[in-house]
C-alpha positions in Angstrom: 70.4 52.1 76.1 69.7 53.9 79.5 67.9 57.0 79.5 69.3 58.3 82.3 68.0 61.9 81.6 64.3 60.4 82.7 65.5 59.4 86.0 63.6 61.5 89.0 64.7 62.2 92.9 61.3 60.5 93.5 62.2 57.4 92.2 66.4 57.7 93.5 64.8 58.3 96.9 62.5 55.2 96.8 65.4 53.0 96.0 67.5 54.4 98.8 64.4 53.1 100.7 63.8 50.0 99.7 67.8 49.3 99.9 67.6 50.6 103.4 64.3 48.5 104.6 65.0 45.6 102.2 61.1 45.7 101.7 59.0 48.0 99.3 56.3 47.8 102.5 58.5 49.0 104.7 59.9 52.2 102.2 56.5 53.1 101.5 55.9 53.5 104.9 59.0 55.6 105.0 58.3 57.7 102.1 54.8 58.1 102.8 53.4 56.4 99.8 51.7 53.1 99.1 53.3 49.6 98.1 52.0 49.8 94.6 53.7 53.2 94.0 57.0 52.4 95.7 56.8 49.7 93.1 56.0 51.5 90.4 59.0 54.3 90.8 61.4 51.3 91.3 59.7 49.9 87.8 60.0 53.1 86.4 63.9 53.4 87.8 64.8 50.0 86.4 62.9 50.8 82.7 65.3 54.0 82.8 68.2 52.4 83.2 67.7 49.3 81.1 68.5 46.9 83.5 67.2 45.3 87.0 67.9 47.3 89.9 66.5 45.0 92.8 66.7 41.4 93.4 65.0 38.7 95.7 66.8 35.4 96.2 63.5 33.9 96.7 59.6 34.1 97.8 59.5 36.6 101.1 63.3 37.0 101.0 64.8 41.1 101.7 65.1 42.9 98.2 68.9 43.7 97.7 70.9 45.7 95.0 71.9 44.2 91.9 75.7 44.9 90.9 74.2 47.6 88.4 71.1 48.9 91.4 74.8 49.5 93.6 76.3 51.5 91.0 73.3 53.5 91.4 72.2 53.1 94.7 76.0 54.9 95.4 75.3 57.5 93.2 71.9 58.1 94.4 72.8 58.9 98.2 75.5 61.3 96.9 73.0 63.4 95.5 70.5 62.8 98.1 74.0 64.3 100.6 74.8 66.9 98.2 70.9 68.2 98.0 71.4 68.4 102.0 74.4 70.2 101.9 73.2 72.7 99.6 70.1 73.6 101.6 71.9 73.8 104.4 74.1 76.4 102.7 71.1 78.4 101.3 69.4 78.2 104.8 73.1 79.7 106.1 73.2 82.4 103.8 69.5 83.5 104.5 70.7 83.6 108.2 73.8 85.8 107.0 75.9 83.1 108.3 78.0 82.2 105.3 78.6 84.3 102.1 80.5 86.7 100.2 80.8 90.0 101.2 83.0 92.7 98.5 84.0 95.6 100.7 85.2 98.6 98.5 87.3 101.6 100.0 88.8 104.9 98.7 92.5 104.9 98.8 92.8 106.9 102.1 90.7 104.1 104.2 94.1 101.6 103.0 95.7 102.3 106.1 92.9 100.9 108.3 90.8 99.0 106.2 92.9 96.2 106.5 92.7 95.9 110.4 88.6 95.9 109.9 89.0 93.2 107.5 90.9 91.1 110.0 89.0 91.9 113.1 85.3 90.8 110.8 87.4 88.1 109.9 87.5 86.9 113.6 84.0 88.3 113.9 82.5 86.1 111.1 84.9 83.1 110.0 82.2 82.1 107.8 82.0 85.0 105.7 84.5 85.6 102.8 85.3 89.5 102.7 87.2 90.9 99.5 89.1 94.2 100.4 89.0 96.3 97.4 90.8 99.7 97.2 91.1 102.4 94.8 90.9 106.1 94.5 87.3 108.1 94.5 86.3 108.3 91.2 86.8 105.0 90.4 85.5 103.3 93.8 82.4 105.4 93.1 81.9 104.2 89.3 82.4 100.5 90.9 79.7 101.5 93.6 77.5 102.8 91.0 77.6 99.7 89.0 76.7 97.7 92.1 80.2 96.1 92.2 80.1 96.6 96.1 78.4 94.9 98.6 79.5 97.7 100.8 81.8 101.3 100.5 83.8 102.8 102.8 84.9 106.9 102.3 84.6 109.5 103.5 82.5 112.1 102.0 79.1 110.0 100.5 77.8 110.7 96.8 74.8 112.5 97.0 72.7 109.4 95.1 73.5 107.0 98.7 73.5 109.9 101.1 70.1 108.0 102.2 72.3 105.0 102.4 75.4 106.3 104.6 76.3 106.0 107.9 78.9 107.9 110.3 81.8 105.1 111.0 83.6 107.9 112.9 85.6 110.9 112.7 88.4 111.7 110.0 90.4 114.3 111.1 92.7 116.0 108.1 95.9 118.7 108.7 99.1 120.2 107.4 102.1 118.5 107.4 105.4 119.5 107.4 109.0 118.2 107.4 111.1 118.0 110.8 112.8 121.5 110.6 110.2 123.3 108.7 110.4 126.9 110.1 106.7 126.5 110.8 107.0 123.4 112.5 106.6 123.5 116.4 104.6 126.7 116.5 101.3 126.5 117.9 99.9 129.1 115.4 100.5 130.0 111.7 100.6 132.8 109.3 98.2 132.0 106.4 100.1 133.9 104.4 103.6 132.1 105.3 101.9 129.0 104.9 100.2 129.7 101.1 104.2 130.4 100.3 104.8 127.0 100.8 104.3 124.8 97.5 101.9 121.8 98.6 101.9 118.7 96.9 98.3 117.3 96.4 96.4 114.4 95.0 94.9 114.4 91.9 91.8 116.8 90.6 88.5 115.1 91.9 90.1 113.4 95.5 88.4 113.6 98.3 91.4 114.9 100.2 92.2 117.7 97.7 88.7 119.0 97.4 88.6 119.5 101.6 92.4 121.2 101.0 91.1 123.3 98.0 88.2 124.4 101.0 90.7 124.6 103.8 93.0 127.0 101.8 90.1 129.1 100.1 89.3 129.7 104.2 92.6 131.6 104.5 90.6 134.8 102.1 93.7 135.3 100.3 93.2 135.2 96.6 96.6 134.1 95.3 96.4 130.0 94.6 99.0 127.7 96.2 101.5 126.4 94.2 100.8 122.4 93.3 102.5 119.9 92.8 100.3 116.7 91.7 101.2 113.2 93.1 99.3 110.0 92.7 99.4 108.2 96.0 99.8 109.3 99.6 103.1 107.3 100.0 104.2 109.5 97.3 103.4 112.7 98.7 104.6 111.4 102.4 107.9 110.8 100.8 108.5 113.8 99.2 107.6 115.8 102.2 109.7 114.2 103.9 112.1 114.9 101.6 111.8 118.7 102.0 110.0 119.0 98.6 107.2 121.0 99.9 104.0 120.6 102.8 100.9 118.6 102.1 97.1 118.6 103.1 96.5 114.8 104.0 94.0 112.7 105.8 95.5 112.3 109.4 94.6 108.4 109.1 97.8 108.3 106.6 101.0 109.4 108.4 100.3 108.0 111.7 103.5 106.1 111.8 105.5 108.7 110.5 104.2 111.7 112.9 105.0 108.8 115.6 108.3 108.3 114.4 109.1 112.1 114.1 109.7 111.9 110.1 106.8 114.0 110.3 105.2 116.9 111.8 101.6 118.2 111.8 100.8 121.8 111.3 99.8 123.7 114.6 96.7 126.7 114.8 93.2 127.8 113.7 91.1 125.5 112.2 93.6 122.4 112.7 92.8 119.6 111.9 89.9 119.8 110.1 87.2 117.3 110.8 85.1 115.5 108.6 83.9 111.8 109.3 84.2 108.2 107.7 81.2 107.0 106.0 79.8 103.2 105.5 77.6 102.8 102.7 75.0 100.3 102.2 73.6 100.5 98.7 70.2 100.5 98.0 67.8 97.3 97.1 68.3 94.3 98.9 71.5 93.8 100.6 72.2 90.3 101.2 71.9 88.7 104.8 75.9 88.0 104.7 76.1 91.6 104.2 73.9 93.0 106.7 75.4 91.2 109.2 79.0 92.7 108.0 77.4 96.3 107.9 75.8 95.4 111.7 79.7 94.0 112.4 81.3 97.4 111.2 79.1 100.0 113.2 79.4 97.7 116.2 82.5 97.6 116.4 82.4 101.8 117.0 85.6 102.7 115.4 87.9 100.6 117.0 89.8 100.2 114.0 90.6 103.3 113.3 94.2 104.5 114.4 94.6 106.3 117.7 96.0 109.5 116.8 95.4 111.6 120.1 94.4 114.4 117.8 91.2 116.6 119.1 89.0 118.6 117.0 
């Protein structure tokens, strides 16, 4: 019965030598170790198995494979391919030249995240990069459970504040309908505009804490009417639609403000300014994602969308 669970790389590696030389003198030179011990890992090889391994025709003829040392012999340079493979692999990811990277984003950073993805993509074929989106709170309980290699948002948690870095700027305004009586005017009545009924994001967004701020900047002490919406498309839609105005992150109506279905709110204080934020998490990133953080801030911005807006 072979025992093929004794069998060593030592002694697969001196039978790929002696079936290479065709002499045990010759492997041991090969392998660095003397006659006797090539012989004894072949013995050992062949008391594994159960059955002869090597075979000389006669006296001072080349040692060749028996039918059962070829079944083997096969096997044995596969592994001996795979194991060089595989350190070639680890040596790769070490170098952040090959590995898995999970990029997580807020909601917001949908509308150019996919653009970075592509342009790393380019950037580093041999890195696989996972896009995932979702809104704050729960990108934030991923990042806190170290399901992110890296974060994109825009306002860091005060626990990776240490760990951010500016990406760029994030301007945010007023939008309004085509039409809007306060559309067009290069100023505004905070007044006129707390009449209107804004339709927000959820408690907890990053976009309707900085409009909570904007609005509480006015000094008037009567709260906007709401109207809560899950997703930006949402809220672009029903704007649109004549429902209301909305505080939104400038990076999500670009197309529409280009098209016209949209127009941004005019005056003091407009847009407001905050930045984009890459976040790193602490301990020790892997190479792979170094080299995508290194990508990302290299690369200055240039994914974001050209929106010709000033601060």
């Amino acid at each position: 019965m072979p025992r093929l669970d004794a069998v060593t790389l030592k002694q697969l590696r001196a039978l790929i030598a002696v079936a290479d030389h065709r002499s045990l003198t010759d492997a041991a030179a090969e392998q660095r170790l003397s006659t006797p011990a090539i012989h004894s890992q072949i013995k050992g090889l062949e008391q594994a198995v159960g059955r002869p391994l090597l075979t000389r025709p006669s006296e001072g003829a080349a040692f060749l494979p028996t039918p059962e040392g070829a079944v083997l012999l096969e096997i044995a340079r596969r592994m001996t391919a795979l194991l060089s493979q595989a350190g070639d692999q680890i040596r790769a990811l070490g170098a952040g030249m090959a590995g898995h990277v999970t990029i997580g984003t807020v909601s917001t950073a949908k509308y150019f995240a996919p653009h970075l993805v592509a342009m790393l993509n380019r950037a580093c074929p041999d890195i696989e990069i996972a896009l995932r989106v979702a809104n704050r709170s729960d990108t934030l309980a991923d990042l806190a459970r170290g399901e992110y290699d890296l974060a994109i948002m825009g306002r860091p948690p005060r626990d990776f504040l240490q760990n951010a870095m500016p990406l760029g700027p994030h301007p945010h305004g007023v939008i309004v309908p085509p039409g809007h009586a306060l559309a067009g005017q290069d100023g505004f009545d905070p007044a006129r505009l707390l009449d209107e009924r804004f339709l927000s994001r959820e408690p907890g967004s990053g976009t309707r804490l900085l409009m909570e701020r904007f609005l509480d900047r006015m000094g008037e002490s009567v709260p906007p009417k709401l109207i809560e919406m899950d997703s930006n498309e949402t809220i672009k839609q029903a704007v649109i639609a004549g429902l209301g105005v909305a505080f939104l992150s400038l990076h999500t109506v670009v197309e529409e403000l280009r098209a016209g279905r949209l127009v941004l709110l005019r005056g003091q204080g407009l847009p407001v300014m905050r930045h984009w934020y890459l976040i790193v998490p602490g301990g020790a990133p892997s190479a792979a994602a170094q080299r995508i953080a290194a990508q990302i801030t290299g690369l200055n911005g240039a994914y974001f969308p050209d929106l010709g807006v000033n601060g």
